[in-house]
Structures are given as C-alpha cells and as structure tokens.
C-alpha positions as a printed NumPy array, in Angstrom:
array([[ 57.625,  81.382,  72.425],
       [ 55.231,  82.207,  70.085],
       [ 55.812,  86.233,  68.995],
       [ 54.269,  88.797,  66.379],
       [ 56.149,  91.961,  65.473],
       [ 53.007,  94.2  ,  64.382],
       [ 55.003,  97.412,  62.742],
       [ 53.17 ,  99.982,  60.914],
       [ 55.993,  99.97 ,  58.116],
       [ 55.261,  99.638,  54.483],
       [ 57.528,  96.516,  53.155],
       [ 59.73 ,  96.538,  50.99 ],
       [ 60.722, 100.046,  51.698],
       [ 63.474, 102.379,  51.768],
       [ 63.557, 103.227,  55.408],
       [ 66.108, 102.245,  57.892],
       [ 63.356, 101.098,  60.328],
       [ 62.618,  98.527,  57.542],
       [ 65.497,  96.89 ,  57.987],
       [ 65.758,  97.088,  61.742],
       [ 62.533,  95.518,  62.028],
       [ 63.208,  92.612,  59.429],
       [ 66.594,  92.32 ,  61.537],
       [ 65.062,  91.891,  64.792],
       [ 62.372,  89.323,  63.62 ],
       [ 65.667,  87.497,  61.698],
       [ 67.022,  87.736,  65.184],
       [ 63.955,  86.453,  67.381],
       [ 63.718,  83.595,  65.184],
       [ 67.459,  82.689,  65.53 ],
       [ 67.264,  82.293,  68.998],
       [ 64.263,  79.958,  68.879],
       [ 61.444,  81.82 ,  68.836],
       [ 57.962,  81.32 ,  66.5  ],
       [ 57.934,  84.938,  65.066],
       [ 55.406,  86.428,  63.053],
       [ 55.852,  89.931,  61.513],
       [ 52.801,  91.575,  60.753],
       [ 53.192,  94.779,  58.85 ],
       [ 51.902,  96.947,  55.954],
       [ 53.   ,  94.274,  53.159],
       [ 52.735,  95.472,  49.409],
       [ 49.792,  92.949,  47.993],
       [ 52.227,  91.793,  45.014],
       [ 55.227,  91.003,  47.282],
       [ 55.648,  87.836,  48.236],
       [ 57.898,  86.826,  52.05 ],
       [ 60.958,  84.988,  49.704],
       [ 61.51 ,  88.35 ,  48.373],
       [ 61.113,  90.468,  51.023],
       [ 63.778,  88.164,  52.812],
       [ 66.174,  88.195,  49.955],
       [ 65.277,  92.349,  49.742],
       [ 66.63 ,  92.452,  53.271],
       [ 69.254,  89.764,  53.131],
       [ 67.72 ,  87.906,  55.698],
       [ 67.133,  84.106,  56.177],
       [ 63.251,  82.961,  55.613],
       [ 63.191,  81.672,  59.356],
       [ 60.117,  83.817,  59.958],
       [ 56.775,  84.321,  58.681],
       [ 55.381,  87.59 ,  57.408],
       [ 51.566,  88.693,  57.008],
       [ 50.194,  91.434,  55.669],
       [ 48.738,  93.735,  58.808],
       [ 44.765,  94.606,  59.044],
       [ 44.095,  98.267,  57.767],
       [ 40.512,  98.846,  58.985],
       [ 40.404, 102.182,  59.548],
       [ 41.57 , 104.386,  57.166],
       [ 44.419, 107.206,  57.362],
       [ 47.936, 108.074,  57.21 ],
       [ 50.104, 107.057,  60.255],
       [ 53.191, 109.162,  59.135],
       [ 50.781, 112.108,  60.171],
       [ 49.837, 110.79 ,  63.475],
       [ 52.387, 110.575,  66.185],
       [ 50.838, 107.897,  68.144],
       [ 50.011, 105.733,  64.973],
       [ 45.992, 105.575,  65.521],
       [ 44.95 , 104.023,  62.266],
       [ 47.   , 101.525,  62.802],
       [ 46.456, 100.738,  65.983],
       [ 42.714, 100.574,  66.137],
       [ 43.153,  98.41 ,  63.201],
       [ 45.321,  96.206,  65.47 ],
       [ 43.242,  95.874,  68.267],
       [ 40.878,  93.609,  66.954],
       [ 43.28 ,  90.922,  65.195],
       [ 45.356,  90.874,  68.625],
       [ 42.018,  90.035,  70.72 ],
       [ 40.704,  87.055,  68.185],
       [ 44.065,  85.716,  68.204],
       [ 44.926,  86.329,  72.063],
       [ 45.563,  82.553,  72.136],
       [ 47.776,  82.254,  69.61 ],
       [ 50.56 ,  84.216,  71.005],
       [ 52.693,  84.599,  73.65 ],
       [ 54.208,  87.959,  73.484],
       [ 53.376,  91.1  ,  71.037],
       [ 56.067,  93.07 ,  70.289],
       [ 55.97 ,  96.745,  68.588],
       [ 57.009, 100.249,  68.256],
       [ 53.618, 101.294,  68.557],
       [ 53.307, 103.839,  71.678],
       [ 49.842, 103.391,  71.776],
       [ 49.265, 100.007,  71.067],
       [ 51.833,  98.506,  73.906],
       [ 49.636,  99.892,  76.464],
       [ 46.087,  99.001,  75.303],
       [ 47.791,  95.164,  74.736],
       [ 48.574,  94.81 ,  77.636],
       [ 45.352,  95.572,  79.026],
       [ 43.817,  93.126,  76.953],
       [ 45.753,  90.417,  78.949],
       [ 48.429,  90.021,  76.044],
       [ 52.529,  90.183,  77.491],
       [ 54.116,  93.153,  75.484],
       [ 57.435,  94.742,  74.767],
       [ 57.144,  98.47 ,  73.664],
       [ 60.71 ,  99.224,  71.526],
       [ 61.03 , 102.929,  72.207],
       [ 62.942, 104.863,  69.365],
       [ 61.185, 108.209,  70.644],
       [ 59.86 , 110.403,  73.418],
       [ 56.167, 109.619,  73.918],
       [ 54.244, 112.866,  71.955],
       [ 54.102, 115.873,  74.084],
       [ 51.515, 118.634,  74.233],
       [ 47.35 , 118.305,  73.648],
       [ 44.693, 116.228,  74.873],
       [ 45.782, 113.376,  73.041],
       [ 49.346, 113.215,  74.391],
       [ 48.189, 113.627,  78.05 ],
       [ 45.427, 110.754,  77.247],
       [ 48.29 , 108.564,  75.466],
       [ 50.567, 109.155,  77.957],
       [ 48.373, 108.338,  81.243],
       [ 47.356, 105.097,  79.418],
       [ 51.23 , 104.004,  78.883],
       [ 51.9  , 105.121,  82.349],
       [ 49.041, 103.44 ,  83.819],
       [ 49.681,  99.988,  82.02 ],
       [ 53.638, 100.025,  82.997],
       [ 52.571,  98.23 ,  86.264],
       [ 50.564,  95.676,  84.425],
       [ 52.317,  92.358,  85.08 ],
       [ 52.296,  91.608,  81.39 ],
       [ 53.757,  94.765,  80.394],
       [ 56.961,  93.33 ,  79.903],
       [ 59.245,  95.948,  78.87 ],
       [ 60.299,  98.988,  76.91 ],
       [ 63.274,  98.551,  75.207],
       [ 65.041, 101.81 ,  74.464],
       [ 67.308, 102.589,  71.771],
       [ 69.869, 104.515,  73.538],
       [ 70.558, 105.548,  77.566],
       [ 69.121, 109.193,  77.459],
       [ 65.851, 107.983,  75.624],
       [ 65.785, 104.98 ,  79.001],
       [ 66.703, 107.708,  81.54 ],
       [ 63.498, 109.725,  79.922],
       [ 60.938, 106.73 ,  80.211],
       [ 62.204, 106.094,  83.84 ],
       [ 61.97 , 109.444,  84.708],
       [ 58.308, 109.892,  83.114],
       [ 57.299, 107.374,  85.425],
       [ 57.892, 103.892,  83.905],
       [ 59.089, 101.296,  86.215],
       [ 63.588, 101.224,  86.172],
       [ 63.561,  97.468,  86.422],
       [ 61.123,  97.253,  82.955],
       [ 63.543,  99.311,  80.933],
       [ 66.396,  97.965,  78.784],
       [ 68.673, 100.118,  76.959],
       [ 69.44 ,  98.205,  73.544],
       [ 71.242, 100.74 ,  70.769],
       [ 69.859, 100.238,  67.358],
       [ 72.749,  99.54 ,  65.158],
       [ 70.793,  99.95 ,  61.456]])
C-alpha cells in the first residue's frame, strides 16, 4: 500500500510530534508499506540525516511539503495554510496513492471527499467556538460516513469516547496511545 504522511511539522525539530511522526512512518514502512512523508523539510537537510537525527532506518522517503499559501499554522487551530496548500498536490497525485494519512483536522475530511482513503490521527479535540469551528466541524462530521474515511485514530480512550460522542462513527475509531 502506497501511503503519504502529510504533517505540517518543521523537520528536524525539537518537538515530540517530530519524532512520533518519523516513528510512525519508520513503522508503516516496517510492516510493508510504500510510505512517503511529506512535511515542512528545512531546504539544506537532506532524508540520511533526518533519519540518523531521529534514529530511524532510511526505509522511507521524505519530501519537502507544498507551502502555497502563506501563514503560520502554529496560530491556526485547524492548520489552514497548510492545508489549502495540500489540497492541490493530493488531487494531481490522487493516483499515486492509496491512503493519506495526517493529523490535519481539516484536511482528513476534505480528502476524503476528493475520493482519496484517509486516516485522521487525533491528538486533540476538534476546535470549539466561532464560525470556523462549527464549519470545520460539520465538514469532519459529514465526511465520517464517507466510505473512504477510514479512520481516526485517537491517542488515548477519553479523546475516542469524545470523537464517538461528537458524532463520528464507534466502529471508525481506534484508540492507539502515543508513546513519544
């Protein structure tokens, strides 16, 4: 299976969500999967370095992630920059992958109406409060019956219990503690 890990994560950096995400692509790939992780690579850094940075093996292949539109995501709880810089590297390449996988809140749901199969890794509550987090929320809601919605995988049991009760279908939901 043929899957890209789009993170909006600067690389190399300090954070543990750095690691977890190099982890789980070191994973993917050592079960047999093609993985791909596209992210917010430094320019100068080349993938060797990154994996010895992370004490990983190079089983995987890392690209830098399109930044079209311009802002900070660390500002914007539902990563929107990012995102709608995504979109339109995810729709050229449709056919070149088999599964998207991302923390992305927003992204999961507008994937997976563009006919790609995703898994949305949940380390938070969706945003609460506003326009935006009603908007955000009805469109993650609203794709969780999509057939190729394929999961959200939650980081602990109350943060599962939360999604199911918000609506998202019980038998999508996997409760998978992050142990970075």
């Amino acid at each position: 299976m043929r899957i890209w890990y789009l993170a909006d994560a600067r690389l190399p950096g300090p954070a543990a969500n750095t690691v977890q995400i190099m982890k789980m692509c070191a994973a993917f790939s050592a079960a047999g999967q093609d993985v791909t992780l596209r992210a917010r690579v430094n320019l100068d850094t080349s993938a060797e370095s990154l994996f010895r940075f992370y004490a990983v093996p190079g089983s995987f292949k890392i690209s830098p992630a399109p930044r079209l539109i311009p802002g900070r995501s660390g500002r914007d709880e539902w990563n929107l920059p990012f995102t709608f810089s995504a979109l339109p590297s995810l729709k050229m390449r449709k056919a070149r992958l088999d599964l998207l996988y991302t923390r992305l809140p927003i992204l999961a749901p507008l994937t997976a109406r563009l006919g790609l199969r995703v898994v949305y890794e949940a380390h938070r509550q969706l945003p609460a409060g506003g326009r935006m987090a009603r908007w955000g929320t009805a469109r993650f809601l609203r794709s969780a019956g999509r057939r190729n919605f394929q999961a959200v995988v939650a980081i602990s049991a109350v943060l599962g219990e939360w999604y199911a009760r918000l609506g998202f279908p019980r038998e999508k939901i996997l409760v998978a503690h992050d142990g970075v």
